[in-house]
C-alpha positions in Angstrom: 0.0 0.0 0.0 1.2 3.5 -0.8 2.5 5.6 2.3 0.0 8.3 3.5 1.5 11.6 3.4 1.1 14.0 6.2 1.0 17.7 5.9 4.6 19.5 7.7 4.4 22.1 9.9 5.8 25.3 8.2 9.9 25.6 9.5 10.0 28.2 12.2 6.1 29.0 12.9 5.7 30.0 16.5 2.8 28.3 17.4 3.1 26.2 20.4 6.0 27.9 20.8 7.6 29.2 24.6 7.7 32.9 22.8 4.0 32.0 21.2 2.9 31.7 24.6 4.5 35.0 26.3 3.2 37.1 24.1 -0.4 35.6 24.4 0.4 35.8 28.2 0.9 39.7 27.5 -2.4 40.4 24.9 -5.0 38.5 27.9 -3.1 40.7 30.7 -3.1 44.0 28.1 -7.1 43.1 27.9 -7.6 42.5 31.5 -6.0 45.8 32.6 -8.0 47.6 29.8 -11.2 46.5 31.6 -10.2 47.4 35.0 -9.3 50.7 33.6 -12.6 51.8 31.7 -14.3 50.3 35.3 -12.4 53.2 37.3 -13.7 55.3 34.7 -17.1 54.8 35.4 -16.7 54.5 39.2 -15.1 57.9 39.5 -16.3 59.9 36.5 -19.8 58.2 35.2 -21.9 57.7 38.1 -20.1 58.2 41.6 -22.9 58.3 43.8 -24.2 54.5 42.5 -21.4 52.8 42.9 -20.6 54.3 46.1 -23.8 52.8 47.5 -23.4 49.5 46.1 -19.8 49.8 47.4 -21.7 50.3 51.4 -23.6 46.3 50.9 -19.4 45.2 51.7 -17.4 46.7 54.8 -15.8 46.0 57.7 -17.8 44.9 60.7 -15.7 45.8 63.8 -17.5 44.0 67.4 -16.6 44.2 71.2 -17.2 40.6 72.3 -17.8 41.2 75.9 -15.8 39.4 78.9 -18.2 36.9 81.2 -17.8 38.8 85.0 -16.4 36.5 87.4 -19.2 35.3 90.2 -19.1 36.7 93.9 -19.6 33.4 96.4 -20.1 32.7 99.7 -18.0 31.2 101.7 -19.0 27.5 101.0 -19.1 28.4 97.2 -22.7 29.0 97.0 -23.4 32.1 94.3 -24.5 35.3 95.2 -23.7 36.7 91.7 -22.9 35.1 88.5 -22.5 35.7 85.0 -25.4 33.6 82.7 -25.8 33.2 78.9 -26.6 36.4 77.3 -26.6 38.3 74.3 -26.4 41.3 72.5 -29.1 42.6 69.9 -27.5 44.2 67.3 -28.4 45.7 63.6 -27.6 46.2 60.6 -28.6 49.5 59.3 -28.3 48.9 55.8 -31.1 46.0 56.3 -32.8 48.1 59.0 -33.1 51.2 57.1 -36.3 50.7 55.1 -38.7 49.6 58.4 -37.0 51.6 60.9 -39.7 53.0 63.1 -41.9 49.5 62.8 -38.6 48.0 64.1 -37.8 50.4 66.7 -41.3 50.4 67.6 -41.5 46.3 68.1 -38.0 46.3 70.0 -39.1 49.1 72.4 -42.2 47.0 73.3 -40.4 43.5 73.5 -36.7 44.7 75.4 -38.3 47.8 77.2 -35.2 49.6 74.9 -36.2 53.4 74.3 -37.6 54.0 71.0 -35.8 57.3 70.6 -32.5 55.8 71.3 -33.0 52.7 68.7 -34.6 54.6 66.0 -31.2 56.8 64.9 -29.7 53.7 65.4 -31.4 51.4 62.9 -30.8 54.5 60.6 -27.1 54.9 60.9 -25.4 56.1 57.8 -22.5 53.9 56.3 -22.8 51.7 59.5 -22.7 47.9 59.0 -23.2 47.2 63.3 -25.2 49.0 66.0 -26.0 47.9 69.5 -29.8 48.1 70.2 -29.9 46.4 73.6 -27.6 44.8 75.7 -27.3 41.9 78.1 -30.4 40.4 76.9 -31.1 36.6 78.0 -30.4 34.1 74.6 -33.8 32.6 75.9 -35.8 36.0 74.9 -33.3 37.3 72.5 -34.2 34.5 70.5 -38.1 34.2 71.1 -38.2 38.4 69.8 -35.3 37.4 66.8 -37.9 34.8 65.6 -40.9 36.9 65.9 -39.4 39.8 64.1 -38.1 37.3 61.3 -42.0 36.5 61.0 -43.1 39.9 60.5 -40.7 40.3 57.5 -37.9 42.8 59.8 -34.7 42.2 57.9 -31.1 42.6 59.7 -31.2 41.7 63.4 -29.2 39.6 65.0 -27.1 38.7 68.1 -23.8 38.6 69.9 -22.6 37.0 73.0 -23.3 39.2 75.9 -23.5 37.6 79.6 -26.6 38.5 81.9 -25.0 39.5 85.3 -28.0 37.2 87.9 -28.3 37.5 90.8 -29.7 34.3 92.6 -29.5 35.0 96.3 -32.1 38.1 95.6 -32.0 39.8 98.8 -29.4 37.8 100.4 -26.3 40.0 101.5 -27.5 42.3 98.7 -26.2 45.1 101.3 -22.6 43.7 100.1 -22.8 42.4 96.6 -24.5 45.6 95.2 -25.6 45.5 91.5 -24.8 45.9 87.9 -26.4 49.0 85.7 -26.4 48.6 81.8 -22.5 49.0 81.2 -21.1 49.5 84.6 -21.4 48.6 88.4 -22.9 50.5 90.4 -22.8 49.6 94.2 -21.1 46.9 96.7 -18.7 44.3 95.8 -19.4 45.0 91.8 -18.1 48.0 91.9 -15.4 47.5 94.6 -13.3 44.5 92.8 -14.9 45.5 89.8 -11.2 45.0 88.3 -11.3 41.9 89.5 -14.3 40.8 88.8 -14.8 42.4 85.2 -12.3 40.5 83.1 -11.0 42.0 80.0 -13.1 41.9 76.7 -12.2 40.6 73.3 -12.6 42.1 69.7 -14.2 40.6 66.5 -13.1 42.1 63.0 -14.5 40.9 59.9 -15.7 42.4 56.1 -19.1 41.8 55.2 -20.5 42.0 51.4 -24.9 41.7 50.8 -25.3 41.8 54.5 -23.3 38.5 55.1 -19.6 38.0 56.3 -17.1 36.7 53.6 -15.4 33.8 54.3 -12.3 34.3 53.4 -12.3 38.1 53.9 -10.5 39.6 56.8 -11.1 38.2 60.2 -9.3 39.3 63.0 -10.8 38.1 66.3 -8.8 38.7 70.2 -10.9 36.7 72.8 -12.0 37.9 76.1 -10.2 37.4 79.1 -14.0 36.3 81.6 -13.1 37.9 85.0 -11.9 36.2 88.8 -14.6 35.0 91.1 -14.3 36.9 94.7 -15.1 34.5 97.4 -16.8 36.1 100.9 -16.3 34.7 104.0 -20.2 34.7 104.6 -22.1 31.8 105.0 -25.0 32.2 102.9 -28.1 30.2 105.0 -26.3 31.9 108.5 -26.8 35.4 106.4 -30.2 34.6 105.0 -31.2 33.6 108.4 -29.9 36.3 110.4 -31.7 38.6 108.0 -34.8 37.0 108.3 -34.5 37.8 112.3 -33.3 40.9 112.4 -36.1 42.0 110.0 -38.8 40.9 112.9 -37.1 42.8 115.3 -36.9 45.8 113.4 -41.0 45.3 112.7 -41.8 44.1 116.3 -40.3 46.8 117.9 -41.9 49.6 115.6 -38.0 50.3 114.5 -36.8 52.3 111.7 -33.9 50.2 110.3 -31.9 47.8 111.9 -28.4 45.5 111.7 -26.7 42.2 112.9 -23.2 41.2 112.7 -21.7 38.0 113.3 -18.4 37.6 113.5 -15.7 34.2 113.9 -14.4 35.0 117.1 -11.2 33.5 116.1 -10.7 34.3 112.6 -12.7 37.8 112.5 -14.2 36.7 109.8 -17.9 37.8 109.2 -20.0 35.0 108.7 -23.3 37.3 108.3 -23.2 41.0 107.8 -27.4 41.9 107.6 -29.4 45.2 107.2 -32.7 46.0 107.0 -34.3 47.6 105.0 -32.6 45.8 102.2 -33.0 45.2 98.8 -33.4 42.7 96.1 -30.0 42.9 94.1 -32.2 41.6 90.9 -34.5 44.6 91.2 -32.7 47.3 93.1 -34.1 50.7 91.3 -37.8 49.8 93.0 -36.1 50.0 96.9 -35.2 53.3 97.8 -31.6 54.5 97.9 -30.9 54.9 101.5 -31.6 50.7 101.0 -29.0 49.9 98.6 -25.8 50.2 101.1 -24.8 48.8 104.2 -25.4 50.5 107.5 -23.8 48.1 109.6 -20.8 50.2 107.9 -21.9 53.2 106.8 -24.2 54.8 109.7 -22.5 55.6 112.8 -24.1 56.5 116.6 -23.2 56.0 119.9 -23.2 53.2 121.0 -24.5 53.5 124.4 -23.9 51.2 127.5 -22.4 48.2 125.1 -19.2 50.5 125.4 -18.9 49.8 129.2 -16.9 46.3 129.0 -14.4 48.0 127.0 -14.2 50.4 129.7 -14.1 48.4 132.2 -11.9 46.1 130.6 -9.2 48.7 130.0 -9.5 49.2 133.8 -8.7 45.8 135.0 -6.0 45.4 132.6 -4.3 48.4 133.8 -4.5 46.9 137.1 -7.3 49.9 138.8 -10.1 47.2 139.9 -11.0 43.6 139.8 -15.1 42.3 139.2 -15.5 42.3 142.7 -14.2 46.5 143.3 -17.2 47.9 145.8 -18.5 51.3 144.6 -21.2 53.0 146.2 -24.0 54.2 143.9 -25.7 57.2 144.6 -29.5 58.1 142.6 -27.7 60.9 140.9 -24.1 62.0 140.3 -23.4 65.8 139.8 -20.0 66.4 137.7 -18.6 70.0 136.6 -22.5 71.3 137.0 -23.7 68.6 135.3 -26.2 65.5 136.2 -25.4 62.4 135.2 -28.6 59.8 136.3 -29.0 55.9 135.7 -31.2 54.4 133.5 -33.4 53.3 136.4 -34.5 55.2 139.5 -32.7 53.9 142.6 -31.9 55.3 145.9 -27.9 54.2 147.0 -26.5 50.9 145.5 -23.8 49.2 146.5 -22.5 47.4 143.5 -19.8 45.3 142.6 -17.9 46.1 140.0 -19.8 42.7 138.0 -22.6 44.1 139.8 -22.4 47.8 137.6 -22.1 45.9 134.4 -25.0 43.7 135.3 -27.4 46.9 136.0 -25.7 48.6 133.2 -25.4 51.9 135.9 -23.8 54.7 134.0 -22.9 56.5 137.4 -21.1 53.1 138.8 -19.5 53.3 135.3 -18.2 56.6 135.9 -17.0 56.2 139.6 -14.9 53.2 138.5 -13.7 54.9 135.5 -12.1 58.0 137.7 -9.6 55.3 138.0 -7.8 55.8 134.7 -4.6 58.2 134.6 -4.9 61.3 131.8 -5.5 60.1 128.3 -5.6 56.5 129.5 -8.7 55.1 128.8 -8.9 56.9 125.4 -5.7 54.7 124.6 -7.4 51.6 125.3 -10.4 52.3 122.8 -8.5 53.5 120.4 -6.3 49.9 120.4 -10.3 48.4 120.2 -10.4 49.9 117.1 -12.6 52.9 117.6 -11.9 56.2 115.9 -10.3 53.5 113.2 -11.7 52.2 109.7 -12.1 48.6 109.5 -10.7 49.0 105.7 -13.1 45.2 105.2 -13.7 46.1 101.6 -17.5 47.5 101.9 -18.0 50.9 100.1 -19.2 53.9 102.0 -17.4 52.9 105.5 -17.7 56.0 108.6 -14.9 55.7 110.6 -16.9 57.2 113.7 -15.7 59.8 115.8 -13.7 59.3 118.9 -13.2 62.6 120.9 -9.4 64.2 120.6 -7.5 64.2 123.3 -7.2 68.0 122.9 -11.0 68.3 123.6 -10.6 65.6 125.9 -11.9 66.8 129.3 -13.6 65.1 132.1 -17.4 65.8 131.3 -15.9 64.1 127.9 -14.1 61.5 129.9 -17.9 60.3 132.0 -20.0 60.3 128.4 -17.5 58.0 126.8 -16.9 55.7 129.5 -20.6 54.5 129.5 -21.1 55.0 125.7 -21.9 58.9 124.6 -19.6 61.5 123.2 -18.3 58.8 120.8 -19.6 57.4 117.5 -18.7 53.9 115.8 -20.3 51.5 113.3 -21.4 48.1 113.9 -18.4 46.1 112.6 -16.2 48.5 114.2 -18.6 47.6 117.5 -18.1 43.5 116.8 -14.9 43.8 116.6 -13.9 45.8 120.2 -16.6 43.1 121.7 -14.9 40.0 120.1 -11.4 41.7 121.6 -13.2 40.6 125.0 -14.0 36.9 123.1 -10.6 36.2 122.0 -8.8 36.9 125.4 -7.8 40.0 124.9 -6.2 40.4 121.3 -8.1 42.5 118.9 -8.2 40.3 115.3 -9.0 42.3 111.9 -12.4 41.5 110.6 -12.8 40.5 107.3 -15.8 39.8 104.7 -13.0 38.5 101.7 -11.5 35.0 101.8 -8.0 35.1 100.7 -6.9 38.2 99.0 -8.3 41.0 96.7 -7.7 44.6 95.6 -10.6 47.2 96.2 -11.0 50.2 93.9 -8.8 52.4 96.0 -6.0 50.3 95.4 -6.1 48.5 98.6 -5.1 44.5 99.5 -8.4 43.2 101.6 -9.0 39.6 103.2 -7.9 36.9 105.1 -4.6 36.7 103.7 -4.1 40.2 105.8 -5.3 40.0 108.9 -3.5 41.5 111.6 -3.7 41.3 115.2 -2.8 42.6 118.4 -3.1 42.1 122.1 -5.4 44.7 123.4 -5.9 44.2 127.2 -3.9 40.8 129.0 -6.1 37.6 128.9 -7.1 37.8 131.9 -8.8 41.2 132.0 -10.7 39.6 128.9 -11.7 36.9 131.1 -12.9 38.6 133.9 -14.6 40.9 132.1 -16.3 37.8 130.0 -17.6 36.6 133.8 -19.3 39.7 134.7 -20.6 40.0 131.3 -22.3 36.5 131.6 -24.5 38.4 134.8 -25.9 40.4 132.3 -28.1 36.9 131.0 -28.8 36.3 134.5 -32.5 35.5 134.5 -32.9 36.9 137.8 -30.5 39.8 138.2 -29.3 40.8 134.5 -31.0 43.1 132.1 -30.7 41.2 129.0 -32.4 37.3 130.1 -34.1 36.8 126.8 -30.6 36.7 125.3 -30.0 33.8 126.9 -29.2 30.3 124.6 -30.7 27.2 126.2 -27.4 24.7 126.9 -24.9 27.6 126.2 -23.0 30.1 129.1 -23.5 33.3 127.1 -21.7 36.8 127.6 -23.0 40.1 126.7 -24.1 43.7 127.0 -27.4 46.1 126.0 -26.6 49.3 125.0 -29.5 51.8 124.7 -28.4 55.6 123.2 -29.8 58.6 123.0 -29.6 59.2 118.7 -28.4 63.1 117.7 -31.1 64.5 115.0 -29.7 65.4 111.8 -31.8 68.4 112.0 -31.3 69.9 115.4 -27.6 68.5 116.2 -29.0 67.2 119.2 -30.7 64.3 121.1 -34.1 64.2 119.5 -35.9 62.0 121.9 -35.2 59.0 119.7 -32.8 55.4 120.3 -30.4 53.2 119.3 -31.1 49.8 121.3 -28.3 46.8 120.9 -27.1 44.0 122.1 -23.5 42.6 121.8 -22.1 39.3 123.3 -20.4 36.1 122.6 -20.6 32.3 122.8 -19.9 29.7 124.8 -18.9 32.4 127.3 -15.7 30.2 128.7 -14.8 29.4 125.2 -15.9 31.7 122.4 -16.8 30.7 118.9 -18.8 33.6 117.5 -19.7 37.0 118.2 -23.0 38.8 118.1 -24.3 42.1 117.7 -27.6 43.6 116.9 -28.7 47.0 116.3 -32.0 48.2 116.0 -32.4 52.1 115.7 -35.7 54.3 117.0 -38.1 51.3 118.6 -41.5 52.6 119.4 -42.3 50.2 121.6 -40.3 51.4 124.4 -38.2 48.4 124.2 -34.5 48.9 125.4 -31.4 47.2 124.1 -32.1 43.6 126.5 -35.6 43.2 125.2 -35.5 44.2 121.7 -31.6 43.0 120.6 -31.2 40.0 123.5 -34.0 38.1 121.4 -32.9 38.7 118.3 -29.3 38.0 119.6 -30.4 34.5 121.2 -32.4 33.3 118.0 -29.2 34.2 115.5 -26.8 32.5 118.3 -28.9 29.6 118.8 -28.5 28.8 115.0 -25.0 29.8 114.7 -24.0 27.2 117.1 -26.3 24.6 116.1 -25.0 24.8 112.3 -21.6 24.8 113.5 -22.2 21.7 115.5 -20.6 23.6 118.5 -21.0 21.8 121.7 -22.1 23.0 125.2 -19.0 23.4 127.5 -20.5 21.6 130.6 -19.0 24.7 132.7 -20.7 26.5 135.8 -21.7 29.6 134.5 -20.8 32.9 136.5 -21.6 33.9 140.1 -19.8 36.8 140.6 -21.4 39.0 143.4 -23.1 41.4 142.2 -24.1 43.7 145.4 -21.7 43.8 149.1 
């Protein structure tokens, strides 16, 4: 068969060709550059305005992705604050633009969000991202997302935003304070809110026809969620001893009142109660002078609780013992003034056990002429009067001990059985518990371990301090003749009495300075302060309930309250009796 003949390729065409294909390469990129250039045309010379809009549907979406707060706890763990899933409502004004007011108008009845706020908002000009309401729980964020999906409401959606809750309500409220929209506003919140606040992230992302791009720019820096601050209070003691001191307050026709207990060994407060309070889920219904705590921030005097450290002070420095004889007469007249008892009596003659146990302001007087110049003002002042406690609670009064350079001997009688000086009631627990823990004064504290308030100071355990205040056995000897003051027969306080339990203490009842007048306006401060077992102290007690109107003095308005609060206290603690004699010190000669 003949050969078939193929055609051959021409000698030196270029097709196919390494230089064929480079200049190919060149024409497509000539063509391609051609384009792009006639584009710029029209976007910056044809029609400007249109392009620039449809330039607006892709941006850059910058977001603050918020830092979940750290919870506050109790001392056992249990939450008195936390941090639960929240979120963010956000829009997108480009989508939102078109139905703004029927959008505003459905958000300001479904997140109680103001419509005049939203409304610009959902408006913005060039925006891709605006916050409409914040800390929202997911729950209802996603219950209104759905129903404004239904009614046809283009570009909202959501971002992570915790919920600060609050599941204690009115438990120790007084000290965890509360959140507002962007900031806290009272108590612990706003104390260790650097602490407690964390540090938040960022998101950074383009978006094109109202949805991000995949592969567009995504920067994203997550937040840092914030410590916890563990309390040393024990939430069901708390809860309990608020639940007390409320009926006192509302038995006695009170105005306010407030209960302290304290670890007599540690200082730590195991319940720190006010009432009024408030509930820290709902706090803009109470009124304000609710949303503290007084048992820190009100100061008065403190009235006859003030004679043990008085007397105290005096048998440490060696002037008398319990049983010291002092004749009482029915009225003592000092530098033209009268200073009377409580109680009408002809003569007494008390023991020194027997003053405290009658609560006499003159016998209180007579033994005090004992002290040297300036003496027994040194003694309170190492109680801790005149002194913050620096526990970490917002709004603290120091109180007001008198100078030594107006320090005269009218000044000297007032203070030594509890007027002419001002404290607050932690301040108060703490000088009483001196007496508890023979004799050295421990730092109270309401932080376990070790955090920073806002001032820029180290609070808790982890820096308590203490200090011998008066030799254990003043501290003893003035526990004994405290005990006479539960006596059922001879004391003024029996209903503070704990079945089981030797118990020390001391009423207090004070004439209250008006704000007004600047002077005693007929009204009271009624307390009770003491400490269990008497022989071997495990917690100390004090209640304060301010104007009663039913007469009631400190024994039978705080010794109640006091015994009720103790009785659990020990009973939760699983403290057992001591099986001691109680007290019979002499109390007359």
């Amino acid at each position: 068969m003949p050969a078939t003949l193929r055609p051959r390729r021409p000698r030196g065409s270029l097709r196919g060709s390494p230089l064929f294909r480079l200049r190919l390469g060149f024409i497509i990129i000539a063509m391609v550059l051609s384009v792009f250039g006639a584009r710029l045309v029209q976007l910056q010379g044809l029609d400007p305005k249109a392009y620039a809009e449809m330039a607006a549907a892709e941006g850059t979406v910058e977001a603050v992705l918020p830092a979940a707060r750290g919870d506050i706890l109790d001392r056992n763990g249990e939450l008195l604050a936390r941090s639960i899933e929240g979120v963010t409502v956000v829009a997108d004004p480009l989508l939102t633009e078109g139905q703004a007011p029927e959008i505003a108008k459905f958000l300001a009845n479904r997140l109680e969000v103001d419509y005049f706020d939203v409304l610009p908002r959902l408006r913005e000009e060039g925006s891709r991202f605006e916050y409409l309401a914040r800390r929202v729980p997911s729950t209802q964020a996603a219950k209104v997302l759905e129903e404004a999906a239904e009614l046809g409401y283009q570009g909202l959606s959501t971002r992570r935003d915790p919920v600060r809750d609050y599941p204690a309500d009115d438990i120790a409220a007084n000290l965890v304070g509360f959140m507002g929209t962007d900031e806290p506003l009272a108590g612990f919140e706003r104390t260790f809110d650097d602490m407690l606040a964390g540090t938040d992230g960022s998101a950074r992302y383009q978006v094109g026809d109202g949805n991000r791009i995949p592969l567009g720019e995504n920067t994203l820096v997550r937040p840092v969620d914030g410590q916890d601050l563990r309390t040393t209070i024990d939430m069901d003691l708390q809860f309990y001893t608020q639940r007390v001191l409320r009926q006192a307050v509302e038995d006695s026709g009170g105005e306010s009142g407030m209960a302290v207990v304290m670890d007599t060994r540690t200082g730590e407060l195991l319940a720190l109660a006010d009432h009024p309070t408030y509930d820290a889920s709902n706090p803009l219904v109470a009124p304000k002078e609710d949303l503290g705590s007084r048992a820190i921030s009100t100061i008065y005097e403190p009235g006859s609780v003030e004679k043990v450290l008085t007397v105290a002070g005096l048998i440490d420095a060696g002037k008398v013992t319990p049983r010291t004889r002092l004749k009482v007469p029915s009225e003592l007249a000092r530098d033209g003034r009268v200073i009377n008892d409580w109680f009408p009596h002809e003569e007494l003659r008390l023991t020194l056990a027997g003053v405290i146990a009658k609560s006499s302001n003159i016998g209180t007087v007579r033994a005090a002429d004992e002290f040297g110049k300036g003496e027994l003002r040194r003694y309170l002042t190492r109680f801790g009067l005149g002194t913050p406690t620096a526990i970490g609670i917002r709004g603290e009064e120091p109180g007001i001990l008198p100078a030594p350079s107006v320090w005269d001997r009218l000044t000297q009688d007032r203070v030594a059985f509890g007027q002419s000086l001002s404290v607050n009631a932690v301040q108060m627990t703490a000088a009483v518990n001196t007496i508890a823990n023979d004799g050295v004064r421990v730092d109270p504290s309401v932080v376990a371990g070790s955090a920073t308030t806002e001032d820029g100071v180290r609070v808790g355990t982890d820096h308590t301090t203490t200090r011998r205040v008066v030799s254990e056995k003043a501290a003893r000897q003035t526990a004994m003749m405290m005990e006479r003051v539960v006596d059922p027969e001879e004391g003024t306080a029996p209903g503070a009495a704990v079945p089981g339990y030797r118990v020390a203490g001391k009423t207090g009842t004070a004439q209250r300075v008006g704000a007004e007048c600047g002077c005693y306006d007929g009204t009271f401060t009624v307390s009770f302060a003491g400490f269990a077992p008497a022989d071997d102290p495990r917690f100390t007690i004090y209640v304060v309930v301010q104007d009663p109107t039913n007469g009631g003095g400190g024994g039978s308005v705080g010794g109640p309250a006091f015994s009720k609060i103790m009785s659990y206290a020990l009973r939760r603690y699983a403290v057992p009796p001591t099986g001691t004699e109680p007290s019979r010190l002499p109390l007359e000669w």
